[in-house]
PADRENFI-155638 format. One record per residue: residue number from 0; residue in three letters; x, y, z of N, C-alpha, C in turn. Coordinates in steps of 0.2 Angstrom, whole numbers, m for minus. Layout:
N
[site NUM,ALA,[X,Y,Z],[X,Y,Z],[X,Y,Z]]
...
***
This chain:
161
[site 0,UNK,[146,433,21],[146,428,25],[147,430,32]]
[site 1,UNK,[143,429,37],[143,427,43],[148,425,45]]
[site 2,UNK,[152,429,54],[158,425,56],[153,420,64]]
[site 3,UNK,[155,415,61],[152,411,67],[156,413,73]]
[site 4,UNK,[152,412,78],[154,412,84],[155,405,87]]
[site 5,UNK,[161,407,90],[166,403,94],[166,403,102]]
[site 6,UNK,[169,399,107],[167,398,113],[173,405,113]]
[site 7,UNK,[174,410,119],[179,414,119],[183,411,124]]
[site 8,UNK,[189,412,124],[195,411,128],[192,414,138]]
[site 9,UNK,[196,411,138],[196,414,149],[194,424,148]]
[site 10,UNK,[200,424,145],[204,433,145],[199,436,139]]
[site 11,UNK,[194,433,135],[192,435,132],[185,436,131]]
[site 12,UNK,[182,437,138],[173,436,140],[169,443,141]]
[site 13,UNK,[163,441,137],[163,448,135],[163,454,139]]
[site 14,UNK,[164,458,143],[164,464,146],[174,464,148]]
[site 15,UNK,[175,461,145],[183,459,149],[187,467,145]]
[site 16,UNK,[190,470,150],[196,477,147],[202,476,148]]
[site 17,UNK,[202,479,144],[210,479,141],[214,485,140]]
[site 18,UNK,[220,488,140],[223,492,140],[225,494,132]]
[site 19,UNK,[225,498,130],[229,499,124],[235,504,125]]
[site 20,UNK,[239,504,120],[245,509,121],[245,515,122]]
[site 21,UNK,[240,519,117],[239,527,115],[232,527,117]]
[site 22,UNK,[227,523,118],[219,526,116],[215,524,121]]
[site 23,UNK,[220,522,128],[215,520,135],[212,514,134]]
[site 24,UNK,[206,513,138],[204,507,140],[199,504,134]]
[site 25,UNK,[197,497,131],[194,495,127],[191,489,132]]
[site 26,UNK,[182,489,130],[179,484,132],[177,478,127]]
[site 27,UNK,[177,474,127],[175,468,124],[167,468,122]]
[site 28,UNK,[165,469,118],[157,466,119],[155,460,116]]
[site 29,UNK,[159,457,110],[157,453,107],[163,447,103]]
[site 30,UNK,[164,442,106],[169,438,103],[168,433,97]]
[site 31,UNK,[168,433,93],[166,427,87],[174,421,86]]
[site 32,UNK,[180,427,84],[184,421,85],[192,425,85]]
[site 33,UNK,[197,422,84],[204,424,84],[204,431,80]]
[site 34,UNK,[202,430,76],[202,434,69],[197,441,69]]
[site 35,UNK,[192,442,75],[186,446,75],[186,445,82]]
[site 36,UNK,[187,452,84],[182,452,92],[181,458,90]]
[site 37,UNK,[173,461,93],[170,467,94],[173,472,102]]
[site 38,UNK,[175,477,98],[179,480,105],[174,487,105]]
[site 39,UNK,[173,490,111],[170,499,115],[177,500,117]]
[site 40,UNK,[177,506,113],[182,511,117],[177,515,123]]
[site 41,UNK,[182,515,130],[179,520,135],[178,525,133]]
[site 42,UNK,[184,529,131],[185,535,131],[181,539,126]]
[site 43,UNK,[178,536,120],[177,540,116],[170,539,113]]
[site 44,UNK,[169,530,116],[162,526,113],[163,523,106]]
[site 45,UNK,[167,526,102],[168,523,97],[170,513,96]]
[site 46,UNK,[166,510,93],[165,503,90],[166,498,85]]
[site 47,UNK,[174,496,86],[178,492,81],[179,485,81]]
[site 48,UNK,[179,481,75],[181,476,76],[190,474,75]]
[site 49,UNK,[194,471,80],[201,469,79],[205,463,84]]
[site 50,UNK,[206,459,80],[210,453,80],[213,450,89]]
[site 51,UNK,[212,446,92],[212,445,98],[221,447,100]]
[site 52,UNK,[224,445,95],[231,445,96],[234,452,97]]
[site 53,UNK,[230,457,90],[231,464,93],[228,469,101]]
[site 54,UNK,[222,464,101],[221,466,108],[223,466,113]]
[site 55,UNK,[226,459,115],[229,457,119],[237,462,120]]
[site 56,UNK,[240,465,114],[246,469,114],[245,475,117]]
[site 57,UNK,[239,476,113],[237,483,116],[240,486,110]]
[site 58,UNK,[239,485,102],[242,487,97],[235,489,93]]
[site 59,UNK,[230,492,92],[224,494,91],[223,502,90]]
[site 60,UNK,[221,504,87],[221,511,86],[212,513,86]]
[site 61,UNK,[211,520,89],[205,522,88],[204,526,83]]
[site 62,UNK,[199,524,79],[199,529,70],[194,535,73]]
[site 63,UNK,[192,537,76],[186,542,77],[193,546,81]]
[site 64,UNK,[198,546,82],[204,551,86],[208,553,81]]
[site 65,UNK,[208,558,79],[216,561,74],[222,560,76]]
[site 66,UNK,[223,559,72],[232,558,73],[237,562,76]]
[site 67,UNK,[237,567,76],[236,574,78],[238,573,85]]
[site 68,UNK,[231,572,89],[231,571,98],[235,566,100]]
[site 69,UNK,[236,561,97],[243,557,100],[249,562,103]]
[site 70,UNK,[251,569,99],[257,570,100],[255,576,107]]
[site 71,UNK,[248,576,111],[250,579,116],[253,575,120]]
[site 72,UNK,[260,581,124],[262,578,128],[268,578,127]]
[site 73,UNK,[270,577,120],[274,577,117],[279,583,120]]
[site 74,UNK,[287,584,122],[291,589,123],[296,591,117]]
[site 75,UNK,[295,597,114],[299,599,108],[304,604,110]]
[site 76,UNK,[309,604,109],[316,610,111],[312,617,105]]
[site 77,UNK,[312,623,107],[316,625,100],[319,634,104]]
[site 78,UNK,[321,635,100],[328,640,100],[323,646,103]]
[site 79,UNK,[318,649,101],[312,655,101],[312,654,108]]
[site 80,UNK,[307,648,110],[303,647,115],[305,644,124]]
[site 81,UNK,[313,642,122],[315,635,125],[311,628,124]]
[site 82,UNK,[310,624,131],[307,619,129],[299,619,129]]
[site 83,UNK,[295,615,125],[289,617,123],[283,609,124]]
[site 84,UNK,[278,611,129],[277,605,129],[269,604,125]]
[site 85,UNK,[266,600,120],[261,599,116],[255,598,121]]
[site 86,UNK,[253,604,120],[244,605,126],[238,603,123]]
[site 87,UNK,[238,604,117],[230,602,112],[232,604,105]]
[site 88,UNK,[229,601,102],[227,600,95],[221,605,92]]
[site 89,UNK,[223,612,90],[215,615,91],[211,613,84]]
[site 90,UNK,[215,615,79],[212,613,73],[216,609,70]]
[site 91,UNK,[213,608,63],[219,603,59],[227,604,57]]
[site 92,UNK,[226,611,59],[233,614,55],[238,620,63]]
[site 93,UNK,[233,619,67],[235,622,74],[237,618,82]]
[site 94,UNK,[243,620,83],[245,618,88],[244,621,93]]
[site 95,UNK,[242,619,100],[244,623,106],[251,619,111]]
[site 96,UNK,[255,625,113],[259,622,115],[261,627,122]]
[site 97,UNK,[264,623,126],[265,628,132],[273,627,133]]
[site 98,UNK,[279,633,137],[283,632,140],[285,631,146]]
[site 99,UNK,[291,632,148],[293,631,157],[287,637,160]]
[site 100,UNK,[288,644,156],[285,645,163],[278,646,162]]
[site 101,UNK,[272,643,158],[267,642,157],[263,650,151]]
[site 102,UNK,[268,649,148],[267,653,140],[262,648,136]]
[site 103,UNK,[257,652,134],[255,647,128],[259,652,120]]
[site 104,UNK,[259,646,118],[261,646,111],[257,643,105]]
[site 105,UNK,[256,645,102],[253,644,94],[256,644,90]]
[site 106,UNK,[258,638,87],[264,635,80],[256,629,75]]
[site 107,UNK,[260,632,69],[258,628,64],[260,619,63]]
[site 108,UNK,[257,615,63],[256,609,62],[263,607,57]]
[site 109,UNK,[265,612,54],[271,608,49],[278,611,54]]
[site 110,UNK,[279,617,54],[281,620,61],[284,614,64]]
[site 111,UNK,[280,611,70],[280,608,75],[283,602,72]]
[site 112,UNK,[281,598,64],[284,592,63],[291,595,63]]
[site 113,UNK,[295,600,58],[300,601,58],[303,601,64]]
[site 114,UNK,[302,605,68],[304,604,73],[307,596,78]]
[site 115,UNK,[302,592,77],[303,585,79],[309,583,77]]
[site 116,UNK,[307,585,70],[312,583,64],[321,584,67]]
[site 117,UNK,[321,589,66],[327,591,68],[329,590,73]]
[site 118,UNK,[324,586,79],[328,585,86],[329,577,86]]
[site 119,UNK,[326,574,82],[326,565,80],[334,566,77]]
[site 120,UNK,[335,571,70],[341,571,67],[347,574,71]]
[site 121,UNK,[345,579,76],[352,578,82],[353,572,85]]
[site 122,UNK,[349,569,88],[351,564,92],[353,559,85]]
[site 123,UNK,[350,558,79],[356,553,76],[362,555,75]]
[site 124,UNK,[365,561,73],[373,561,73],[374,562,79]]
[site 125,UNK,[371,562,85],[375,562,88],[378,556,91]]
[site 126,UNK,[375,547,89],[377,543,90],[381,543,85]]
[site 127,UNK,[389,541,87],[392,539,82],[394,530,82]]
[site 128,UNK,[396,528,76],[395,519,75],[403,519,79]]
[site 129,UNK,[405,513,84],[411,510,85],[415,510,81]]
[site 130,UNK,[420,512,81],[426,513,75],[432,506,79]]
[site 131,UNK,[436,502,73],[440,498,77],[446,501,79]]
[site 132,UNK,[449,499,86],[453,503,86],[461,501,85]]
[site 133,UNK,[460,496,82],[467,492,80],[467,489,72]]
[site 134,UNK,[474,488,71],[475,484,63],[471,476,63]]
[site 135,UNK,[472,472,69],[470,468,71],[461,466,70]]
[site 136,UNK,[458,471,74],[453,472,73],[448,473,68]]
[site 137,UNK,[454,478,65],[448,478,57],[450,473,54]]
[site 138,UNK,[456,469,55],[457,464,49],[452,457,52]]
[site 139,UNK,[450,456,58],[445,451,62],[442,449,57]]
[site 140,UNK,[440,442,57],[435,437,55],[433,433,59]]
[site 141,UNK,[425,431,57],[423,428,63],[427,420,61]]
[site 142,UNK,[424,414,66],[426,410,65],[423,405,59]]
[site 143,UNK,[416,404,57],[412,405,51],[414,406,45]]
[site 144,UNK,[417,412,44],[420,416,37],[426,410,37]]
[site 145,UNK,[430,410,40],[435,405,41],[437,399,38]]
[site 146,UNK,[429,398,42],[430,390,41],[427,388,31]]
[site 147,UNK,[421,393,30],[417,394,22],[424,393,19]]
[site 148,UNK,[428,400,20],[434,400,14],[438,394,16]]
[site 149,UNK,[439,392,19],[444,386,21],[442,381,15]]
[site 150,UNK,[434,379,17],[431,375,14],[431,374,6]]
[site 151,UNK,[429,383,3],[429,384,m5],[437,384,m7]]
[site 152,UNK,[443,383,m3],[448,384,m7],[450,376,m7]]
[site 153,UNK,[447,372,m3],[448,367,m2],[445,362,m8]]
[site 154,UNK,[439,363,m8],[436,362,m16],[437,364,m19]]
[site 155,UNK,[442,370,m22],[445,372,m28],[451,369,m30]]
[site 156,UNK,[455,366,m25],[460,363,m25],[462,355,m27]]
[site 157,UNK,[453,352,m24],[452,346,m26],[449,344,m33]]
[site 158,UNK,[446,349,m35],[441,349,m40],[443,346,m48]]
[site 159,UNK,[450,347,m49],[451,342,m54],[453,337,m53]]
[site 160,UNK,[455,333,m47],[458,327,m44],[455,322,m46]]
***
């Protein structure tokens, strides 16, 4: 089936661009309906269809880019090197990565996750949850809870009456 073509919105004519999050500019070429717009990516020429709503967010991804080149840019700590900042993607399983004083480095693709890894899991312990710091506090209810048990003890009370 055929997606019929629909009149496009204002912001939605054909040649009209748009920004995306990660993968640069996207041109319009062909609007049918909320559900299907035909979009060009600038950067790379590659031509997909996706939903007006994600357009509009800038939530759309390019499938002709690996996943991979997202993370240049990327700044990793590690103990070896100092800090390290992601320069390219050379192969599927090789990083390039340069330091403060313009060292390149070559780390393996799992490497480098672990690395993430361990700097995401520092910053989680390092927030610790609010503790209360009184008797009072911890015994707090809100006003809600209050009022529920008030209610169920009330009809347990009355229930044989």
């Amino acid at each position: 089936m055929l997606a019929k073509k629909m009149v496009a919105p204002q912001d939605m004519q054909n040649g009209a661009t748009f920004k995306t999050k990660k993968y640069g500019v996207v041109r319009i070429l062909e609007y049918y309906n909320t559900h299907t717009v035909i979009v060009f990516f600038e950067n790379t020429g590659n031509i997909r269809a996706i939903s007006a709503a994600k357009l509009r967010n800038g939530l759309l991804a390019d499938r002709s880019v690996p996943p991979e080149s997202i993370m240049v840019g990327e700044k990793i700590e590690s103990l070896k090197h100092g800090l390290l900042t992601i320069v390219q993607v050379e192969s599927e399983n090789i990083i390039l990565l340069k330091n403060d004083s313009g060292e390149e480095v070559r780390l393996l693709l799992p490497t480098v996750k672990k690395m993430k890894l361990k700097a995401s899991e520092d910053k989680i312990i390092k927030e610790e949850p609010k503790l209360p710091m009184s008797l009072s506090a911890l015994t707090k209810r809100n006003k809600k809870t209050k009022d529920i048990n008030t209610l169920l003890k009330k009809m347990l009370t009355d229930y044989g009456k």
